[in-house]
C-alpha positions as CSV (number, residue, x, y, z in Angstrom):
1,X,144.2,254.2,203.0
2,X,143.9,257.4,201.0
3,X,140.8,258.2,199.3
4,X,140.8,257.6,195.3
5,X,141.1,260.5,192.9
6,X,137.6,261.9,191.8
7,X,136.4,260.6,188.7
8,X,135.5,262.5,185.6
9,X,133.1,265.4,185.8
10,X,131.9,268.4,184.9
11,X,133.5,271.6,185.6
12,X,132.1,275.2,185.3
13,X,135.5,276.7,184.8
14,X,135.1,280.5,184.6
15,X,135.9,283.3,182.1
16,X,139.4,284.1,181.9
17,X,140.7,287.4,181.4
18,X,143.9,288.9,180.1
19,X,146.4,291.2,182.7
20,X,144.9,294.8,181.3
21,X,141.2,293.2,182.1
22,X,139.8,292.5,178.6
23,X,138.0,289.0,177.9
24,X,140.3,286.3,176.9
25,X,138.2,283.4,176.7
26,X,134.1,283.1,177.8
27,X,133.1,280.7,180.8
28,X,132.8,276.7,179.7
29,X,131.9,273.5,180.4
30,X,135.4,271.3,180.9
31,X,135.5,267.3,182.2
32,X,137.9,267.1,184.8
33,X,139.6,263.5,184.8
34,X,142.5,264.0,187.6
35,X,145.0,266.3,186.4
36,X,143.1,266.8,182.8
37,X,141.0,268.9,181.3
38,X,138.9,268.8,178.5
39,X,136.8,271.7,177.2
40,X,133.6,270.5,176.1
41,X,133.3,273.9,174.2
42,X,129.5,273.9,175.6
43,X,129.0,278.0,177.2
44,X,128.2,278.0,180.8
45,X,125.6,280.2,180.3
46,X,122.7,281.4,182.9
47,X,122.6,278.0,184.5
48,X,124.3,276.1,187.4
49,X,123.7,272.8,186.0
50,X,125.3,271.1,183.3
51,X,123.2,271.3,180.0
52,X,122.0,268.4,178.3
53,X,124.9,269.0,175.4
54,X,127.9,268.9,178.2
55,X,126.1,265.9,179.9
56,X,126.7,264.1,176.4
57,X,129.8,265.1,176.0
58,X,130.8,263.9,179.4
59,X,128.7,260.2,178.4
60,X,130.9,260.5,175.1
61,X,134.3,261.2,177.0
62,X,133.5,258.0,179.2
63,X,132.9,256.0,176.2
64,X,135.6,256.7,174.2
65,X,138.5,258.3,175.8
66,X,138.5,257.8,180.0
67,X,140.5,254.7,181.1
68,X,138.8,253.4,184.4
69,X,140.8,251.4,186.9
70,X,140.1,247.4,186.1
71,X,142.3,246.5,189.3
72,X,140.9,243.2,190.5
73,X,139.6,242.1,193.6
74,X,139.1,245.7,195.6
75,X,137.5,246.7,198.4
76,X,133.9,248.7,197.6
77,X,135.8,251.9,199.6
78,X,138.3,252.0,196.8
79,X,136.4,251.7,193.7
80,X,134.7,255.0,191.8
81,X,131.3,254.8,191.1
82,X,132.4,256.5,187.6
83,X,135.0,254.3,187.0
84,X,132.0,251.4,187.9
85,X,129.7,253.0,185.7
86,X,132.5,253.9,182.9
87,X,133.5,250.1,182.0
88,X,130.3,249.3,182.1
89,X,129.9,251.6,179.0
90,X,133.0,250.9,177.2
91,X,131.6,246.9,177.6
92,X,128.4,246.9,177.2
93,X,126.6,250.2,176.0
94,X,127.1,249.5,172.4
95,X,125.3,246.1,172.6
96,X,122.0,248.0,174.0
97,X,119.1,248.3,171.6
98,X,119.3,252.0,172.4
99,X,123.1,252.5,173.8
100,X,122.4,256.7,173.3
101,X,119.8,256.3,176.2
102,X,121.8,254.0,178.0
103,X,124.9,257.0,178.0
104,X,122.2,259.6,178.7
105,X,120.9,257.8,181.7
106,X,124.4,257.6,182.7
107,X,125.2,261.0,182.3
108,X,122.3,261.5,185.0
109,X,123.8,259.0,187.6
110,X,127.6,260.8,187.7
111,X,125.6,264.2,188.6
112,X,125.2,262.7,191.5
113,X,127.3,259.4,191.9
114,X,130.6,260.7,190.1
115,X,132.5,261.4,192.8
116,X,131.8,258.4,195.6
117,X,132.9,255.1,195.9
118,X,131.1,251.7,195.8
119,X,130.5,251.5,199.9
120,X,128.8,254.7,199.4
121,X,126.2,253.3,197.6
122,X,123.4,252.5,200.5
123,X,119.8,252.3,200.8
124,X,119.9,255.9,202.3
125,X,122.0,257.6,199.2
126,X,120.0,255.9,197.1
127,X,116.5,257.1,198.0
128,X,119.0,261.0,198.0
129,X,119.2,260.1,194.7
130,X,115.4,259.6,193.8
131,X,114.4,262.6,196.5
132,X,116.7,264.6,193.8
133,X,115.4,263.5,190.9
134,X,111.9,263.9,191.8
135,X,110.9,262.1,188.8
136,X,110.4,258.9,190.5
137,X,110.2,256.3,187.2
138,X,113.4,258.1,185.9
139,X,115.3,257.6,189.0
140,X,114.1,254.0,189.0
141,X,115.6,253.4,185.7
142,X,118.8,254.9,186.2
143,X,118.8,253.1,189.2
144,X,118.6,250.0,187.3
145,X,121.6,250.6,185.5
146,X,123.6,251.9,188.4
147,X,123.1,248.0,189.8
148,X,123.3,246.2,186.2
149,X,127.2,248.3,186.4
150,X,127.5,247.4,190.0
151,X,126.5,243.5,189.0
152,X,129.0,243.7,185.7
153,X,132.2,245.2,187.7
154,X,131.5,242.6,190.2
155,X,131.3,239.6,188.0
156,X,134.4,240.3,185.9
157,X,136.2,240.4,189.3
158,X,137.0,244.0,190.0
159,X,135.3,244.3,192.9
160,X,135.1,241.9,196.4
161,X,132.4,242.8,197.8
162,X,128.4,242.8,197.2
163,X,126.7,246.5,196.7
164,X,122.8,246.3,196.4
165,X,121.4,248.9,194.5
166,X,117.7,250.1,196.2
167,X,115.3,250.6,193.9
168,X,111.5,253.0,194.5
169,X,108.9,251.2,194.3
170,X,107.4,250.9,191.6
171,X,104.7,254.2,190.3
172,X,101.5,253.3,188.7
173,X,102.2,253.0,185.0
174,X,101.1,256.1,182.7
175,X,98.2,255.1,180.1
176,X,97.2,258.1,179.0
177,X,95.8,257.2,175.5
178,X,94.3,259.7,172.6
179,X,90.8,259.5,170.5
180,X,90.7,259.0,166.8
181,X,90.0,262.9,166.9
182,X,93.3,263.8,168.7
183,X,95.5,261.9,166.6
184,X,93.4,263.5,164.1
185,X,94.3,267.0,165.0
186,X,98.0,265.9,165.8
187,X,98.4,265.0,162.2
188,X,96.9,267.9,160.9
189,X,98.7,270.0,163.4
190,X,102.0,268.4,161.9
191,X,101.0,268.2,158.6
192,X,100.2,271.8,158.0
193,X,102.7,273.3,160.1
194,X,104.9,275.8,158.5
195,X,107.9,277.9,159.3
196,X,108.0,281.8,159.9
197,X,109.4,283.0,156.8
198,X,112.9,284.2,157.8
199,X,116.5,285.3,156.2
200,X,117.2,281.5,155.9
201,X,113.9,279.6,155.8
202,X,110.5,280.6,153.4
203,X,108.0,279.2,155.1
204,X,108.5,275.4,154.4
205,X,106.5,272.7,156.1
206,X,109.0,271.6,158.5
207,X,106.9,269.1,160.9
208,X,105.3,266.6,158.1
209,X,108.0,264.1,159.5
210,X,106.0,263.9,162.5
211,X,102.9,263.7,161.1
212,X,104.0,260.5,159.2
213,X,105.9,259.3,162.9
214,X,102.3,259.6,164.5
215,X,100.5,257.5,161.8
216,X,103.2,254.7,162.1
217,X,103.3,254.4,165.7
218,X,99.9,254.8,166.7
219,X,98.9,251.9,163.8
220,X,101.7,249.5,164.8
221,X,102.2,250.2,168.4
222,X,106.2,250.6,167.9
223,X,107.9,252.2,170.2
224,X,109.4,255.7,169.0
225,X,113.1,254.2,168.5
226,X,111.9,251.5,166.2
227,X,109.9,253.7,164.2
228,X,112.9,256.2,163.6
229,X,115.1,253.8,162.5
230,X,113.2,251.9,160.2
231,X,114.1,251.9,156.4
232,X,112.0,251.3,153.8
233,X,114.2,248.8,152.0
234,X,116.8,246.1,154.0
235,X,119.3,248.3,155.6
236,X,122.3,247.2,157.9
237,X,121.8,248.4,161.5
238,X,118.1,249.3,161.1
239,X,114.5,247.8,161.0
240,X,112.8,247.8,158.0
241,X,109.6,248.0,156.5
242,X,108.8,245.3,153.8
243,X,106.5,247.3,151.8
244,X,105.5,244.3,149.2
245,X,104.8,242.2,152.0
246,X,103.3,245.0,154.2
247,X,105.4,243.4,157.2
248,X,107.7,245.9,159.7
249,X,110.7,243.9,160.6
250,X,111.4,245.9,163.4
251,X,114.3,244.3,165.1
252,X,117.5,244.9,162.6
253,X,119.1,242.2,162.0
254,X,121.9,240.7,164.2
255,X,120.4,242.8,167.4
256,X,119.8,240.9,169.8
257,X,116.2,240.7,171.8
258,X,115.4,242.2,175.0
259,X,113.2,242.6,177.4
260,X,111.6,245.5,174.9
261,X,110.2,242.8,172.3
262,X,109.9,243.7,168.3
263,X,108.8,241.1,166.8
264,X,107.4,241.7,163.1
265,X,104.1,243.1,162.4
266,X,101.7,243.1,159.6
267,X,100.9,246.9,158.7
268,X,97.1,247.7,157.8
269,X,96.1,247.8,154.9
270,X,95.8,252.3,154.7
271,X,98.9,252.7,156.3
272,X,100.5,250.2,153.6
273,X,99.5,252.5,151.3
274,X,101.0,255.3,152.7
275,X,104.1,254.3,152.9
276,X,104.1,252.8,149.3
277,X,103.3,256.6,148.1
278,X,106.1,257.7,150.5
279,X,108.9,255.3,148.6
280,X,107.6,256.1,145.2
281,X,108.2,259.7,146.1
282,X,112.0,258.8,147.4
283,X,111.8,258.4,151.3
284,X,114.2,255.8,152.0
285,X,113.3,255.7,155.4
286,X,110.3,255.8,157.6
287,X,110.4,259.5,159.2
288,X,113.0,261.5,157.2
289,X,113.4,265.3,157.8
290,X,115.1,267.0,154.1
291,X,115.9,264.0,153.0
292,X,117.5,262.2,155.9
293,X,116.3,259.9,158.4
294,X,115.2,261.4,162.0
295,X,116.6,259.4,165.2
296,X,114.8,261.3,167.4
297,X,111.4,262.8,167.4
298,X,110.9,264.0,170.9
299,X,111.3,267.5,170.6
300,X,109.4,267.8,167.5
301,X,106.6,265.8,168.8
302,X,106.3,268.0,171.7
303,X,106.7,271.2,170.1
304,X,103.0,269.6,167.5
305,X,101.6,268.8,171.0
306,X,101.9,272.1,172.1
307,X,100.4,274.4,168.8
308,X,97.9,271.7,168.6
309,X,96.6,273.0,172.6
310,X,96.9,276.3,171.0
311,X,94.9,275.8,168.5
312,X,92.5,274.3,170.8
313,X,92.7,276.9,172.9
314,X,91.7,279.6,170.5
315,X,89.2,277.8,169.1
316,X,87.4,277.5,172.0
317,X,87.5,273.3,172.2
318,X,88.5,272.4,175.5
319,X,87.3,268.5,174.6
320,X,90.9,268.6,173.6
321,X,93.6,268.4,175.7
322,X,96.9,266.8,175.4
323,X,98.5,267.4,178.3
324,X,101.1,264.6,179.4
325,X,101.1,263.6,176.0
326,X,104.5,262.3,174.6
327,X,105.5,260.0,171.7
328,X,104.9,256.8,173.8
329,X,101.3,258.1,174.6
330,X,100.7,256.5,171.0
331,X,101.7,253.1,171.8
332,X,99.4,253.1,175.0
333,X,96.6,254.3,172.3
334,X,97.4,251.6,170.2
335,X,97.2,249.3,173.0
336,X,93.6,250.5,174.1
337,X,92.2,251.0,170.6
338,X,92.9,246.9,170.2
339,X,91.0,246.4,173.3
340,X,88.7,248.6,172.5
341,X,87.6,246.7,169.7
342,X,87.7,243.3,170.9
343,X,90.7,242.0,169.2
344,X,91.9,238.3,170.6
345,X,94.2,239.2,173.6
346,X,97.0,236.9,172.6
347,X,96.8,238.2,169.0
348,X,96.9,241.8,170.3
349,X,99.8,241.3,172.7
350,X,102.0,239.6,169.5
351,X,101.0,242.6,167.8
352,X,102.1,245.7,170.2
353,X,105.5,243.2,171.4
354,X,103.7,243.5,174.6
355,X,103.9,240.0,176.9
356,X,99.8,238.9,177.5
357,X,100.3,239.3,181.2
358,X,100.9,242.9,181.0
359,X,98.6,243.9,177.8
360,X,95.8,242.4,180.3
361,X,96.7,243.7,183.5
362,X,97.1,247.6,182.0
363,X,94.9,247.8,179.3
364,X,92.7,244.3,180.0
365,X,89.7,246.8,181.7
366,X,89.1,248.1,178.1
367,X,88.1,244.7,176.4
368,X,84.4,244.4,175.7
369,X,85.1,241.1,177.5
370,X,86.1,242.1,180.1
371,X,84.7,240.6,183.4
372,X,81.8,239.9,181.6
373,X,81.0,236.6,182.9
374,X,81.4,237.7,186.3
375,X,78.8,240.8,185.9
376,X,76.2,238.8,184.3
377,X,76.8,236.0,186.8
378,X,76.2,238.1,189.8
379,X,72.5,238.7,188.9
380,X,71.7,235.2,187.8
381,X,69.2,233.7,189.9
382,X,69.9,230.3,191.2
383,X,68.2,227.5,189.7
């Protein structure tokens, strides 16, 4: 039997020049999908690997426009992995609580998987996938979808036979958390930012959005998605944030839950009034950038965390640094400020949308509580 056509991918298809030698058209980024070609009008540029804009594109393309083979009952040998990984995107991305991560992650799995076919998925190319990677808890995740696609294809009936995904192990989980003082100097560092004067720009505070991002997070524990798309008034598709009854409904309504719980949560009392003042002033929504809402704050975040170490830096404080910090850093603070300050375990867990097993076993050691009885008990004398 013949081996299946390659699936969709990325092409680096190069300049193109005219008979006399003069430029006719600069080097691109095009999907290949058997005989077609689709410019993703993204440069090729300096690099040899895809950039994170043609990547979308590519997710976007698999989505919307690529027809994968829905053939029932085949052998693993003749089914893509992108054709496995492309249905399971045009079925079930859009039902995700965060289907643009689920596409990105995607994108990452066709660098590699795009061109083989199910049997090729093994325990060996598998840990050739993490090896390439590097970032081992990245790899795992993608890895987790990979089988979720493989499990999907499967049960509709495309495919005969059973293809186990192997997952890493899994790494000790990140809890870098920040003092009151760093978040201190993050907001200020955010707040105060300002823009080099230029042609286009004079100066403007351009970062405030993150400032008022950090205060939500690190009060409520919400994870960065939720916080983004939160309105300030009932809005279809989003969370939002009853501000007369100071409670964040952070689930919109109609999603449906997962494994990443947000349940409501009563907002404190200072932060209430912060985002009363924001409304009066005509936010509609919970971190808005020129008036409209911000669905992601990564980059800005990072590029705060990075003057605020300057700033350090030249000041001379080296009590202060933020190194490995990144917008979920704040809901690993939020988790060890509540444990901090003894709050009732099962309280704190409904709280952060955190299950109590894993609030205690990551963040239990910080409770004032913690293994109390045991220390004190080891010294008592015996009556």
């Amino acid at each position: 039997m013949s081996r299946p056509a390659k699936g969709p991918r990325l092409y680096a298809q190069p300049a193109r020049f005219y008979g006399n030698g003069t430029l006719h058209a600069q080097p691109v980024w095009v999907i290949r999908d058997g005989s077609k070609k689709i410019s993703t009008g993204i440069s090729v540029g300096d690099g040899t690997s895809p950039p994170p804009e043609a990547l979308e594109a590519l997710g976007e393309y698999l989505i919307t426009r690529h027809q994968p083979a829905r053939e029932r009952d085949r052998n693993a040998a003749s089914v893509l992995v992108a054709d496995v990984i492309g249905i399971y995107l045009r079925d079930k991305a859009e039902g995700q609580a965060r289907p643009k991560d689920v596409a990105s992650r995607a994108e990452k799995l066709l660098e590699f998987w795009g061109e083989k076919t199910l049997d090729q998925v093994t325990g060996a190319t598998c840990r050739e996938y993490v090896q390439e990677r590097s970032k081992v808890a990245a790899a795992r995740r993608e890895l987790d979808d990979l089988k979720a696609a493989i499990t999907y294809h499967r049960k509709e009936g495309l495919c005969r036979e059973v293809v186990e995904v192997v997952l890493p192990e899994k790494g000790e989980p990140n809890t870098r958390w920040l003092t009151r003082d760093e978040i201190a100097r993050l907001v200020w560092e955010a707040w105060r930012f300002r823009e080099n004067p230029t042609e286009n720009f004079s100066g403007r505070k351009s970062r405030q959005h993150v400032a008022r991002f950090i205060l939500i997070a690190v009060y409520t524990g919400t994870r960065a998605g939720a916080v983004c798309s939160a309105a300030l008034r009932p809005t279809i598709g989003h969370g939002w944030i009853d501000l007369a009854a100071g409670v964040f409904h952070r689930r919109p309504e109609g999603e449906r839950e997962t494994n990443k719980r947000k349940p409501p949560v009563r907002l404190p009392t200072r932060l209430l009034a912060h985002m009363r003042r924001w409304q009066k002033n005509g936010q509609r929504f919970a971190v808005e950038y020129m008036g409209k809402p911000v669905l992601d704050v990564d980059k800005a975040f990072r590029n705060c965390v990075t003057s605020a170490q300057e700033t350090a830096n030249q000041a001379g404080d080296s009590q202060y640094q933020f190194g490995g910090v990144s917008p979920h850093t704040l809901r690993h603070t939020a988790a060890t400020w509540l444990m901090q300050r003894g709050v009732d375990k099962w309280e704190a867990a409904g709280y952060l949308g955190m299950s109590l097993k894993t609030l205690e076993r990551i963040y239990g050691h910080h409770h004032p509580d913690f293994q109390r009885g045991a220390a004190e008990g080891i010294t008592r004398k015996l009556a």
